[in-house]
C-alpha positions as CSV (number, residue, x, y, z in Angstrom):
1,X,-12.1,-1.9,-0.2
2,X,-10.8,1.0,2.5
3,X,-7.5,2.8,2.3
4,X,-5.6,3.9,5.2
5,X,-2.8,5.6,6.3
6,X,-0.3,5.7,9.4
7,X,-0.6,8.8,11.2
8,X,2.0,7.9,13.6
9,X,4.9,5.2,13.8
10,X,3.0,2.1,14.6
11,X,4.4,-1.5,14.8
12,X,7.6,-0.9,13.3
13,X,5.5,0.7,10.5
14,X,6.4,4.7,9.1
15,X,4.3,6.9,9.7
16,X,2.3,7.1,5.9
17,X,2.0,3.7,5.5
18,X,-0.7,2.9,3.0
19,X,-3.1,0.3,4.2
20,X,-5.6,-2.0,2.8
21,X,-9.0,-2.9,5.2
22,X,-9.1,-7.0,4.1
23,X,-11.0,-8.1,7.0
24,X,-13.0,-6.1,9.6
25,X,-15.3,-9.0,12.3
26,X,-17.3,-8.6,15.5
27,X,-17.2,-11.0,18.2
28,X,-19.0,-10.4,21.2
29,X,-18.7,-6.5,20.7
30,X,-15.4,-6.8,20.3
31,X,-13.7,-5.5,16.7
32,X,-10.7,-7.0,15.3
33,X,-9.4,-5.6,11.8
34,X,-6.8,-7.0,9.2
35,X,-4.8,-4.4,7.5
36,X,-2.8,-5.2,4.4
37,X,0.0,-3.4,3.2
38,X,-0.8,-1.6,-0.1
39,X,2.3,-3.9,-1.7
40,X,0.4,-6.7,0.1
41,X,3.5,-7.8,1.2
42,X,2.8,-7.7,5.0
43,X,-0.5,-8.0,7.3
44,X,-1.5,-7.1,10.9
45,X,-4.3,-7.4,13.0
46,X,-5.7,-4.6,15.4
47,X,-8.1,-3.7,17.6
48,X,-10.9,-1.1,17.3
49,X,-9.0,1.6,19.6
50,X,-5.7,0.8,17.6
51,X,-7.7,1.5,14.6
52,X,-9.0,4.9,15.6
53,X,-5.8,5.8,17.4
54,X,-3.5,5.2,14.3
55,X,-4.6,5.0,11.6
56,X,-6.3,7.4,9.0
57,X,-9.2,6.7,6.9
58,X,-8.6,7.7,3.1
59,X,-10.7,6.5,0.6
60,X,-13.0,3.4,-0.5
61,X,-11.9,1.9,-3.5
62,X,-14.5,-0.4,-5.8
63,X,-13.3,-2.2,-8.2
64,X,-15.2,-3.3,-11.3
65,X,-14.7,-6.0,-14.0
């Protein structure tokens, strides 16, 4: 799973905002993403350029049981 960040005030979000990637599809070249709040409390769904424009990629996290 991919971490990211706010690097700018985005959707009544703060800028710092820890995000979780949940969903990333491709329709017809076109990218939509669902981001997660890291409390999983809230989710939004973006476009590619919103993506690159404002947000931050951190780290992957894998999880292992």
């Amino acid at each position: 799973m991919k971490v990211y960040t706010l690097n700018r005030k985005f959707n009544g979000y703060k800028k710092g905002t820890q995000f979780y990637l949940i969903i990333e599809s491709e329709f017809i070249g076109v990218k939509e993403f669902v981001m997660r709040t890291k409390d999983l409390a809230n989710s939004i769904s973006i476009n590619e350029s919103e993506l690159l424009k404002n947000f931050i990629f951190i780290k992957e996290i894998f999880y292992i049981e």
